[in-house]
Residue frames relative to the residue before (quaternion, step in Angstrom):
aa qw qx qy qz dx dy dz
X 1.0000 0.0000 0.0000 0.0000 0.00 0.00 0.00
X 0.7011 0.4850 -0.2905 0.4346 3.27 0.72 -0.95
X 0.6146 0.5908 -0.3734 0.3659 3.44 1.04 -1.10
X 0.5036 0.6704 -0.3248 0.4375 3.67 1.41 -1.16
X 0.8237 0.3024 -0.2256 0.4233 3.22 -0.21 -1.55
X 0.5506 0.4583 -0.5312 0.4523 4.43 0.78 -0.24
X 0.6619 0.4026 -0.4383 0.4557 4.05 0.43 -0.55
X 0.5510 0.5912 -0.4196 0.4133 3.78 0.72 -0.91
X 0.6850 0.5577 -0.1805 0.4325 3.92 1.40 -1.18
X 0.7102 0.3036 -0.2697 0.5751 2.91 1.24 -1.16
X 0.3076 0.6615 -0.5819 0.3595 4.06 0.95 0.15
X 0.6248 0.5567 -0.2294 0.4970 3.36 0.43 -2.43
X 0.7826 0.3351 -0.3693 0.3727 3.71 -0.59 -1.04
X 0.7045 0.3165 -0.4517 0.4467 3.78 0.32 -1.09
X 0.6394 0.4804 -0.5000 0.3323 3.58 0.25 -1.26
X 0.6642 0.3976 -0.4953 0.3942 4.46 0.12 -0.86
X 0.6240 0.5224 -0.4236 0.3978 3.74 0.59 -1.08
X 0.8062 0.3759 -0.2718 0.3673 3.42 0.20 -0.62
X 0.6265 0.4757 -0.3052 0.5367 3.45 1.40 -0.23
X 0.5332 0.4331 -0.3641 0.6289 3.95 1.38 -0.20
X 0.8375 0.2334 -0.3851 0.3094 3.44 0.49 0.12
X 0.2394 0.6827 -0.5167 0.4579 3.47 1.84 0.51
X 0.9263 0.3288 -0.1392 0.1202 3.07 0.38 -1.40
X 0.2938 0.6269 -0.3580 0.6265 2.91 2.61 0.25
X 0.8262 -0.2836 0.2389 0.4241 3.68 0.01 -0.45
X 0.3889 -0.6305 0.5658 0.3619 4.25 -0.39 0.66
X 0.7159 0.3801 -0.4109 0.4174 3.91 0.36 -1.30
X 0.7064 0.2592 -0.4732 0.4581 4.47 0.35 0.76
X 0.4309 0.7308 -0.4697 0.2442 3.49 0.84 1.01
X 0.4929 0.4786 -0.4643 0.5589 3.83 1.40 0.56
X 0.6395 0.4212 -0.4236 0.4840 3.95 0.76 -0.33
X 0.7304 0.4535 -0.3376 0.3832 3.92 1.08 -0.13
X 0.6030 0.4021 -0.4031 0.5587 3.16 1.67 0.33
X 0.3464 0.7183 -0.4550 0.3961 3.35 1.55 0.06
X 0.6943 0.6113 -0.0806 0.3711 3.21 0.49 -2.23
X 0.6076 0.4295 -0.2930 0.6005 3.50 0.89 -1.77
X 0.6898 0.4935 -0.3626 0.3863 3.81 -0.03 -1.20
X 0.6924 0.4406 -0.3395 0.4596 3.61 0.94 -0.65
X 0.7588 0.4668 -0.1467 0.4299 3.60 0.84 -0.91
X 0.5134 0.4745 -0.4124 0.5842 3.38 1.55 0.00
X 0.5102 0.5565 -0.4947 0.4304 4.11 0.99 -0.67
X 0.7543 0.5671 -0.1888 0.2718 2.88 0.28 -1.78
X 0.7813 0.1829 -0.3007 0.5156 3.59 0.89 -0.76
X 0.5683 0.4030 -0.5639 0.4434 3.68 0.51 0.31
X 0.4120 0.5866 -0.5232 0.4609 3.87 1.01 -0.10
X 0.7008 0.4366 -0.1528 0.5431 3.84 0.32 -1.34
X 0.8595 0.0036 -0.3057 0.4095 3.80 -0.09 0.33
X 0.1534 0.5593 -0.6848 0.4412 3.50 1.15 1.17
X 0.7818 0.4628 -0.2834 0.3070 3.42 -0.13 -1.79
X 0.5315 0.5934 -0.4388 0.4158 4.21 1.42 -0.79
């Protein structure tokens, strides 16, 4: 259950970053799947270790 609802979080985070940065401009949309790609490591990095 729990495992569900942290992807469902990290869904929410990549999906707003990348839609706040559609809407700032399409030509910085590979650095917002960058970013998401970096912040999805980072928190499945952090509750591997829980």
């Amino acid at each position: 259950m729990r495992k569900r609802v942290a992807w469902i979080v990290i869904g929410l985070i990549l999906a707003f970053t990348i839609g706040i940065e559609v809407y700032k401009g399409g030509e910085k949309l590979p650095w917002a799947i960058l970013f998401a790609a970096v912040v999805v490591f980072f928190v499945y990095s952090l509750w591997r270790k829980r």
